[in-house]
mmJSON file of the N, C-alpha and C atoms, coordinates in Angstrom:
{"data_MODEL":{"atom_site":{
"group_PDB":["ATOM","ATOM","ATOM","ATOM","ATOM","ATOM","ATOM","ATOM","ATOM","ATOM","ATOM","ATOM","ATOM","ATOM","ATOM","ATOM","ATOM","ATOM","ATOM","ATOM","ATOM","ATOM","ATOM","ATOM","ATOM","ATOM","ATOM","ATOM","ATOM","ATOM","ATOM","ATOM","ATOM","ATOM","ATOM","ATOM","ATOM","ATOM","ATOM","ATOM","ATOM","ATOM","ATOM","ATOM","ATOM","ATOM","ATOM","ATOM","ATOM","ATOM","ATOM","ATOM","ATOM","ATOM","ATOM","ATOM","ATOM","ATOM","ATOM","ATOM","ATOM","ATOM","ATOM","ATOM","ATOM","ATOM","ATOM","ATOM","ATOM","ATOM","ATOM","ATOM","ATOM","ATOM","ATOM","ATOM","ATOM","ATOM","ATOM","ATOM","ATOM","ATOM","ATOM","ATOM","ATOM","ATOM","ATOM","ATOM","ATOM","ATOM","ATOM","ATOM","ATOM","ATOM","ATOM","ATOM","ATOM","ATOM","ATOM","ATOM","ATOM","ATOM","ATOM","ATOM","ATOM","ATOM","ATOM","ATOM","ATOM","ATOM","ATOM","ATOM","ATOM","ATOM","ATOM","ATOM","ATOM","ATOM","ATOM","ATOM","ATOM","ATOM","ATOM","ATOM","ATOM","ATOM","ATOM","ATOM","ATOM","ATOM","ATOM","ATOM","ATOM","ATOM","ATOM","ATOM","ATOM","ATOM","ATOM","ATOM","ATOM","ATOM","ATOM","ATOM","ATOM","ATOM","ATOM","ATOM","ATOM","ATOM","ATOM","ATOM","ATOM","ATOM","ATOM","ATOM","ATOM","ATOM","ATOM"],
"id":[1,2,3,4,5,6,7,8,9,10,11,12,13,14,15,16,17,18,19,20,21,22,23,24,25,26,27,28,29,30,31,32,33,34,35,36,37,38,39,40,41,42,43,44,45,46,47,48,49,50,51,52,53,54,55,56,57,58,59,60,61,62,63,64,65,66,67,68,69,70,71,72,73,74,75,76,77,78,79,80,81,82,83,84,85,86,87,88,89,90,91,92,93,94,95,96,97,98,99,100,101,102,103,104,105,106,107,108,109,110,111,112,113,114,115,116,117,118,119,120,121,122,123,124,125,126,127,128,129,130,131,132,133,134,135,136,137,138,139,140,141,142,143,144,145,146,147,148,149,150,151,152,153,154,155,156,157,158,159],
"type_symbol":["N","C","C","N","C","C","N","C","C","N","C","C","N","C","C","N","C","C","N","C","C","N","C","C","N","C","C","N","C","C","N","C","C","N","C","C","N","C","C","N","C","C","N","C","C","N","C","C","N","C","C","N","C","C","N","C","C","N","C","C","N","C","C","N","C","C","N","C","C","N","C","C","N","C","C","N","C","C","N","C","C","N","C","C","N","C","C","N","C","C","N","C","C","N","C","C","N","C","C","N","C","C","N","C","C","N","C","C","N","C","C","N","C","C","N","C","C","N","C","C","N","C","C","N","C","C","N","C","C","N","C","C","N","C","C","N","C","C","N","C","C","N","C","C","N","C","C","N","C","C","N","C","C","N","C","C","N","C","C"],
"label_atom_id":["N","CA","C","N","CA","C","N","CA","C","N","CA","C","N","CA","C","N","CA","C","N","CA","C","N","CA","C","N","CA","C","N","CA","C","N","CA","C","N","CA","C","N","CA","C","N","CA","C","N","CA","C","N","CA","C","N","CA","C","N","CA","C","N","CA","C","N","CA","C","N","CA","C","N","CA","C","N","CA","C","N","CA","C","N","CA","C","N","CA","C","N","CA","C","N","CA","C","N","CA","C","N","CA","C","N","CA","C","N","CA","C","N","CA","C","N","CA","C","N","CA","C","N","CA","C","N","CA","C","N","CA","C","N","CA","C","N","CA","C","N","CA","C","N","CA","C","N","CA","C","N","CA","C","N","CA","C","N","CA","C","N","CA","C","N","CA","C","N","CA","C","N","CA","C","N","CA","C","N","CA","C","N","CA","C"],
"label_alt_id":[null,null,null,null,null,null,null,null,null,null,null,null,null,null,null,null,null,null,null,null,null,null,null,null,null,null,null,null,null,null,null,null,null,null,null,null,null,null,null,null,null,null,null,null,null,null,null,null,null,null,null,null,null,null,null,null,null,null,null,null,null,null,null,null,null,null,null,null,null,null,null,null,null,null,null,null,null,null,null,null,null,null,null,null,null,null,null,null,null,null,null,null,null,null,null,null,null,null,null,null,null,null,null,null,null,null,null,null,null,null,null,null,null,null,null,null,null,null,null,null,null,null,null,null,null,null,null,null,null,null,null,null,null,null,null,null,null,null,null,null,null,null,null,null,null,null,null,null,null,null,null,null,null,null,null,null,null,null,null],
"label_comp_id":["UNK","UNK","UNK","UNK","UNK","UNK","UNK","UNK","UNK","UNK","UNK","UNK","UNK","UNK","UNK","UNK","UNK","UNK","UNK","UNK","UNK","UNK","UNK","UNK","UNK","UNK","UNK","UNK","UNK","UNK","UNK","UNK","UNK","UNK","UNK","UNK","UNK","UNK","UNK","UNK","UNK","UNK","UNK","UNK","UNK","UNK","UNK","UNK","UNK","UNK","UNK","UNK","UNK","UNK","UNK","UNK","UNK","UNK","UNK","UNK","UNK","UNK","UNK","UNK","UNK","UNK","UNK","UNK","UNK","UNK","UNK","UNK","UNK","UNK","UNK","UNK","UNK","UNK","UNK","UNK","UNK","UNK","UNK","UNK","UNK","UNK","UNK","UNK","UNK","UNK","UNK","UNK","UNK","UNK","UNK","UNK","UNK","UNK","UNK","UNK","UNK","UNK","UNK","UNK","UNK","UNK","UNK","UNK","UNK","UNK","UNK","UNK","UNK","UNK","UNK","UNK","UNK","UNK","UNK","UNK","UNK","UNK","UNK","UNK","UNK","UNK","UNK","UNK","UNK","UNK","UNK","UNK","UNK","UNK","UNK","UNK","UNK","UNK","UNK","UNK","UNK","UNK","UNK","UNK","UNK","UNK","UNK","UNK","UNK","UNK","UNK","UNK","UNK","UNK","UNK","UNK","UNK","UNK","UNK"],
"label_asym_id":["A","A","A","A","A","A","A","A","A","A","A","A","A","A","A","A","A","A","A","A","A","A","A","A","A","A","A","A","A","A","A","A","A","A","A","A","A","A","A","A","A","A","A","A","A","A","A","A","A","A","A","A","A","A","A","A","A","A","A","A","A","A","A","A","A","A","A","A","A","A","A","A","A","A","A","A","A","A","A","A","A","A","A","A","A","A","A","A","A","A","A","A","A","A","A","A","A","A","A","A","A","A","A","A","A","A","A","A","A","A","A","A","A","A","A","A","A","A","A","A","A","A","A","A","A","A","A","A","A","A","A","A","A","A","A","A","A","A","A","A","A","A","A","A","A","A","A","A","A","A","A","A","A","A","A","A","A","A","A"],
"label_entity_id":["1","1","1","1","1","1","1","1","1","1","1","1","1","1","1","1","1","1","1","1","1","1","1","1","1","1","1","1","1","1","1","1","1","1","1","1","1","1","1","1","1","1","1","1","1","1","1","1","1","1","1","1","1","1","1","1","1","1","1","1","1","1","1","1","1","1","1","1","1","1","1","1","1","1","1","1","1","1","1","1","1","1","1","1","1","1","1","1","1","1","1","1","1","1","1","1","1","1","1","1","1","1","1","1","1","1","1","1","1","1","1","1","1","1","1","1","1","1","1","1","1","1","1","1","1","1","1","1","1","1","1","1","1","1","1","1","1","1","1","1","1","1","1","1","1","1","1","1","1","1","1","1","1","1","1","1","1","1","1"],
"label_seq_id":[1,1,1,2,2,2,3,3,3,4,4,4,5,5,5,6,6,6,7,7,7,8,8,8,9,9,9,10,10,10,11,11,11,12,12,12,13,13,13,14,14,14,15,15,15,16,16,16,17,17,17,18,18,18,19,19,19,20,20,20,21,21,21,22,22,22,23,23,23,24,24,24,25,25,25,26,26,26,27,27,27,28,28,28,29,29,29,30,30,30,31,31,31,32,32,32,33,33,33,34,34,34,35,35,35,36,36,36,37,37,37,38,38,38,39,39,39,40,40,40,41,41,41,42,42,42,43,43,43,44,44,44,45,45,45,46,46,46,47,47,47,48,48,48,49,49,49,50,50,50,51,51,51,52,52,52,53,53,53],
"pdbx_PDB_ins_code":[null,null,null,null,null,null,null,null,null,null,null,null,null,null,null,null,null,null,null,null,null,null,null,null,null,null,null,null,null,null,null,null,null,null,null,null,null,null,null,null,null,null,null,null,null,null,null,null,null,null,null,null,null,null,null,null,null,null,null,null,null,null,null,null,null,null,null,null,null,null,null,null,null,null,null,null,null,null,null,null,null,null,null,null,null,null,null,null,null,null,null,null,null,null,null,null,null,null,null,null,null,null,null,null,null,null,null,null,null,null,null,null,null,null,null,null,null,null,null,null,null,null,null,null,null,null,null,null,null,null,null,null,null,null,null,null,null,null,null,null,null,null,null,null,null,null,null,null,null,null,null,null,null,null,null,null,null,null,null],
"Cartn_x":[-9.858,-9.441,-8.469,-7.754,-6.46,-7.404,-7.3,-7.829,-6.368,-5.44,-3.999,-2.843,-1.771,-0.718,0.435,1.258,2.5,3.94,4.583,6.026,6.585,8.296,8.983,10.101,10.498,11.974,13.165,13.784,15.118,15.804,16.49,17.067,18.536,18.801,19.882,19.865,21.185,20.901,21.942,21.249,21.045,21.508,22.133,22.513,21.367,20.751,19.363,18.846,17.583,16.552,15.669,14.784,13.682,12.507,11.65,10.352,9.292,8.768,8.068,6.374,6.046,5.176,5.077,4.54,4.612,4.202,4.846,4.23,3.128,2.261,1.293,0.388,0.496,-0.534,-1.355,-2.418,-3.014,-2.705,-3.148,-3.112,-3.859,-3.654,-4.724,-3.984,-5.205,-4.772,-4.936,-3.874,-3.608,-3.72,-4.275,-3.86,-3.175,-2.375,-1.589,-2.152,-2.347,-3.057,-2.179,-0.768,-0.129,1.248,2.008,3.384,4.397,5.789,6.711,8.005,8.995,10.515,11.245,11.512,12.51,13.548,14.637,15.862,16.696,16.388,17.577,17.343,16.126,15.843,14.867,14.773,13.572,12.381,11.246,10.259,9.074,8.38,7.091,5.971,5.462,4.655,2.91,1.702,0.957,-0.459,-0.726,-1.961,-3.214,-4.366,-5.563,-6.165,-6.735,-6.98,-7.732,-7.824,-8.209,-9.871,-10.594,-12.199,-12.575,-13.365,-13.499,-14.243,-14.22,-14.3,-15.717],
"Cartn_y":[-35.046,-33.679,-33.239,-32.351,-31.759,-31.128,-30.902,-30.119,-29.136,-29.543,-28.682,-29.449,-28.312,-28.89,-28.266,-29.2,-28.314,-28.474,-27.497,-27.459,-26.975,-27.724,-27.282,-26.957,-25.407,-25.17,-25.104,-25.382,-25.376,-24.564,-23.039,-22.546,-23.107,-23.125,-23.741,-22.931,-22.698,-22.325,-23.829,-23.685,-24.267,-23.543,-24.169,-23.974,-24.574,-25.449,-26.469,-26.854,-27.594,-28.216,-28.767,-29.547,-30.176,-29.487,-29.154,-28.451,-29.294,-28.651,-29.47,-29.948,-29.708,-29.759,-29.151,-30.287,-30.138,-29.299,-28.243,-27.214,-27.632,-28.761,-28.578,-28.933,-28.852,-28.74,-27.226,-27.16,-26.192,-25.054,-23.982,-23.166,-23.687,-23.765,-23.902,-23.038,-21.877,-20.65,-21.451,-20.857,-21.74,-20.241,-20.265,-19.428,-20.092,-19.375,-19.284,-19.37,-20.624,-20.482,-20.787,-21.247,-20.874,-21.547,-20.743,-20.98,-20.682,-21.594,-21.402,-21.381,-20.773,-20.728,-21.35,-22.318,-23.153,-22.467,-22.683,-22.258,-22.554,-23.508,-23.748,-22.623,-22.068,-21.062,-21.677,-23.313,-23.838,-22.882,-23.283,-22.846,-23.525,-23.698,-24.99,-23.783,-23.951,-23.308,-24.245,-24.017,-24.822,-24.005,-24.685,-23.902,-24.594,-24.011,-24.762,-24.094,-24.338,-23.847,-23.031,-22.295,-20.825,-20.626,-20.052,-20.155,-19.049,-19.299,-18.515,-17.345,-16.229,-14.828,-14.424],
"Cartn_z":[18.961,18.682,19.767,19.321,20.306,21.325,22.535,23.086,23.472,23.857,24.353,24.063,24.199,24.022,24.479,24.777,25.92,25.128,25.403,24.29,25.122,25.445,25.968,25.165,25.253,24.839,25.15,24.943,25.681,25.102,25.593,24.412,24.474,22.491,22.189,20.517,20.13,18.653,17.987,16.843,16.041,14.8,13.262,12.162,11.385,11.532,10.878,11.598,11.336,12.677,11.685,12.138,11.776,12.14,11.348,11.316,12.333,13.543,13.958,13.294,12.194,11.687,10.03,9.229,7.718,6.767,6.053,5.246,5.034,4.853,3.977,5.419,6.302,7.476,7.526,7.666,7.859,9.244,8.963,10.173,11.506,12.554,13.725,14.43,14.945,16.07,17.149,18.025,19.786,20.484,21.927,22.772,23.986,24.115,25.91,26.738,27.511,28.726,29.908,29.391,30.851,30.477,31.527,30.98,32.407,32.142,33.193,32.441,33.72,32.826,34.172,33.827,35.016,34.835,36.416,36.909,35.656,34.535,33.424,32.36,32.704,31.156,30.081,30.603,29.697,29.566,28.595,29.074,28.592,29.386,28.964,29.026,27.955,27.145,27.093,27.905,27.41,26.535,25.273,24.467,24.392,23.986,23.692,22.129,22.1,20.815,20.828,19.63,20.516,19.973,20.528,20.118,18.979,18.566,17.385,17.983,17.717,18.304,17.495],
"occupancy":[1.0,1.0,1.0,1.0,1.0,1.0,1.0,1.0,1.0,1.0,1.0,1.0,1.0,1.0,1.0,1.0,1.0,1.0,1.0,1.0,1.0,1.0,1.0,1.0,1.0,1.0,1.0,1.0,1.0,1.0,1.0,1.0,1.0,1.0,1.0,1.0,1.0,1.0,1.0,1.0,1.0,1.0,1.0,1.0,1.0,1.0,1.0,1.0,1.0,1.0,1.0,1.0,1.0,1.0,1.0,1.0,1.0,1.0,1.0,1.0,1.0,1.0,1.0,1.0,1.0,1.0,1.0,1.0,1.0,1.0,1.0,1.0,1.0,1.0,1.0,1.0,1.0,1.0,1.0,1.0,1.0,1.0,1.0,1.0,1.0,1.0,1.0,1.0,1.0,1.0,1.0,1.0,1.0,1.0,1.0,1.0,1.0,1.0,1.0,1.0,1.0,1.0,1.0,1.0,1.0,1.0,1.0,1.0,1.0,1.0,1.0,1.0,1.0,1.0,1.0,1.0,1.0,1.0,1.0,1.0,1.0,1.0,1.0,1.0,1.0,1.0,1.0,1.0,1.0,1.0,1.0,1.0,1.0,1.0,1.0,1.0,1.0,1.0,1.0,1.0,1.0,1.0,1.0,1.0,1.0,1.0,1.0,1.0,1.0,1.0,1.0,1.0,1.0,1.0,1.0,1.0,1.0,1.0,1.0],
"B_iso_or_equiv":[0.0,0.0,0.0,0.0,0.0,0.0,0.0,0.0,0.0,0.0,0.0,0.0,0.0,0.0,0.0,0.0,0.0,0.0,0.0,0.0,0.0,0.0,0.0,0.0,0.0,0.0,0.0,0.0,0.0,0.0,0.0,0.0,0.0,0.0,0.0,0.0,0.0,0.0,0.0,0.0,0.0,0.0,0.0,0.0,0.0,0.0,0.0,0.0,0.0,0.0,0.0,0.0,0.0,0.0,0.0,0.0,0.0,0.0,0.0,0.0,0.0,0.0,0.0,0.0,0.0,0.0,0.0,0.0,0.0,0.0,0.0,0.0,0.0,0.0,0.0,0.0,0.0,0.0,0.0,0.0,0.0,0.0,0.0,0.0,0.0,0.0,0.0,0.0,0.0,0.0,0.0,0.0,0.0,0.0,0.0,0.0,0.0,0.0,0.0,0.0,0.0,0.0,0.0,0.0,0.0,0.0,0.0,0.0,0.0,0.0,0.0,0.0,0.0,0.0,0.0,0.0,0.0,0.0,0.0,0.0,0.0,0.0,0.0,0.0,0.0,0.0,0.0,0.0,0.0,0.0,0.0,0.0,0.0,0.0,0.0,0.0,0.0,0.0,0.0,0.0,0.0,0.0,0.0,0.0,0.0,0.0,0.0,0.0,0.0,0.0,0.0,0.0,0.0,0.0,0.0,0.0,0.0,0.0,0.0],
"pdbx_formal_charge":[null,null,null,null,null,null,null,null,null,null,null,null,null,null,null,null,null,null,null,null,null,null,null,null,null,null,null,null,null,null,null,null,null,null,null,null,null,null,null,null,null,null,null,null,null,null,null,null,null,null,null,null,null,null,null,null,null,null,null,null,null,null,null,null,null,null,null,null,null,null,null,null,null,null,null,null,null,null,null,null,null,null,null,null,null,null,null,null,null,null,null,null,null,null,null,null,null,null,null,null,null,null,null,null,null,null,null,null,null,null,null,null,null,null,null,null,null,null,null,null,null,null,null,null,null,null,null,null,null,null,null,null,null,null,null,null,null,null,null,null,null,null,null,null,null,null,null,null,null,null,null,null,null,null,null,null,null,null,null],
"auth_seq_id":[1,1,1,2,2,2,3,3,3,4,4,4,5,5,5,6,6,6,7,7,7,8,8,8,9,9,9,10,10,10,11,11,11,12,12,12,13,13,13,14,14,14,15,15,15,16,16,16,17,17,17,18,18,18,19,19,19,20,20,20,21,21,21,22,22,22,23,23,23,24,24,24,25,25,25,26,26,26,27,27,27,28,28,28,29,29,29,30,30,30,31,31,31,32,32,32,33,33,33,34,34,34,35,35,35,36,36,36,37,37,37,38,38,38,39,39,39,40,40,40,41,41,41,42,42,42,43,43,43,44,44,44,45,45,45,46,46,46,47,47,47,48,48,48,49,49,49,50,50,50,51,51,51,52,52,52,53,53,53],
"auth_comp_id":["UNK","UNK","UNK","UNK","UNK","UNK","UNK","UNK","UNK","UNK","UNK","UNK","UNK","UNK","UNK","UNK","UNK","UNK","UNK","UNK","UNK","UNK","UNK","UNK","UNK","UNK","UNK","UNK","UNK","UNK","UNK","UNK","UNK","UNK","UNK","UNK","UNK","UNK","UNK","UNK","UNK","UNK","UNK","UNK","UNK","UNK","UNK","UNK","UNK","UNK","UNK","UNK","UNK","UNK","UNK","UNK","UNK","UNK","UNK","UNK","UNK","UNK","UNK","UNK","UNK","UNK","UNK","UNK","UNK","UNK","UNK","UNK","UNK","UNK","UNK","UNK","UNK","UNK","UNK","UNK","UNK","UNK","UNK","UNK","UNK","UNK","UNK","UNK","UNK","UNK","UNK","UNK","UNK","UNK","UNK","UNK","UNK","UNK","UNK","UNK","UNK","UNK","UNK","UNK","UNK","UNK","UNK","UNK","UNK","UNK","UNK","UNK","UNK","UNK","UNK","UNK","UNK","UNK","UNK","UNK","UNK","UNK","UNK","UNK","UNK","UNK","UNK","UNK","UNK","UNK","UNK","UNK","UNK","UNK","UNK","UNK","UNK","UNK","UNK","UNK","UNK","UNK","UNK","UNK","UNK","UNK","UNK","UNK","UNK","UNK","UNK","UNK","UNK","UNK","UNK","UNK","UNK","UNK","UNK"],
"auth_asym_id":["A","A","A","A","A","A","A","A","A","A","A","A","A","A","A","A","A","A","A","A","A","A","A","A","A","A","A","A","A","A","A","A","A","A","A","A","A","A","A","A","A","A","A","A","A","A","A","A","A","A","A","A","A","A","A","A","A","A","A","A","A","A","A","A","A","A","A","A","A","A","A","A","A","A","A","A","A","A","A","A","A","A","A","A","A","A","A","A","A","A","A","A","A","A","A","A","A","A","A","A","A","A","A","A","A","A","A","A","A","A","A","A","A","A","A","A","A","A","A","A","A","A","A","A","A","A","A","A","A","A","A","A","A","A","A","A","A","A","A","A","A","A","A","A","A","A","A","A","A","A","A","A","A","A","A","A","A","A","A"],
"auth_atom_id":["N","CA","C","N","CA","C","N","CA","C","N","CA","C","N","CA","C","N","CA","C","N","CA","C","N","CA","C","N","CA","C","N","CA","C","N","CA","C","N","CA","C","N","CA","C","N","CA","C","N","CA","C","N","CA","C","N","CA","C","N","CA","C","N","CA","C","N","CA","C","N","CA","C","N","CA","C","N","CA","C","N","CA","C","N","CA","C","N","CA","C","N","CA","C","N","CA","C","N","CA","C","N","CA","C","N","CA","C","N","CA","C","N","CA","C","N","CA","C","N","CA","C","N","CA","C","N","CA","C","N","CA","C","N","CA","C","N","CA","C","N","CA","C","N","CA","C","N","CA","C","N","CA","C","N","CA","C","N","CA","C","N","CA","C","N","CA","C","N","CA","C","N","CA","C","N","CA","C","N","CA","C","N","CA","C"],
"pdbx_PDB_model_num":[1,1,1,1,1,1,1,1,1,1,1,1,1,1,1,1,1,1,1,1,1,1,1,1,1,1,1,1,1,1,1,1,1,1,1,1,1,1,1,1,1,1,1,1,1,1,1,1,1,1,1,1,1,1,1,1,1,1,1,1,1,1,1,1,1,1,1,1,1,1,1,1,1,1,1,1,1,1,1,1,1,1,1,1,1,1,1,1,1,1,1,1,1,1,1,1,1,1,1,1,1,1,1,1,1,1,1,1,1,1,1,1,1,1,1,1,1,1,1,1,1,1,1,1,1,1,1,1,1,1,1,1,1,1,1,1,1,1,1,1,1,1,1,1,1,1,1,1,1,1,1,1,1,1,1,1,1,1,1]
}}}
């Protein structure tokens, strides 16, 4: 099972892109548990999944 997961963005625009994950995948809620924005403007983003309330 996933326990986390880290995504880095780079901003850039784009006209098209590739979906990082397939319409027919289900929802899974993530929360933010921590995040940075390097000197380039990236930003690495890391989540866990989020607990049921």
């Amino acid at each position: 099972m996933l326990a986390k997961i880290t995504l880095m963005i780079h901003p850039v625009l784009v006209g098209e892109g590739k979906r990082l994950t397939e319409e027919i995948t289900p929802v899974t809620r993530l929360t933010l548990i921590d995040h940075l924005v390097t000197e380039k403007g990236n930003a690495l983003l890391t989540y866990a999944l989020k607990a049921d309330a």
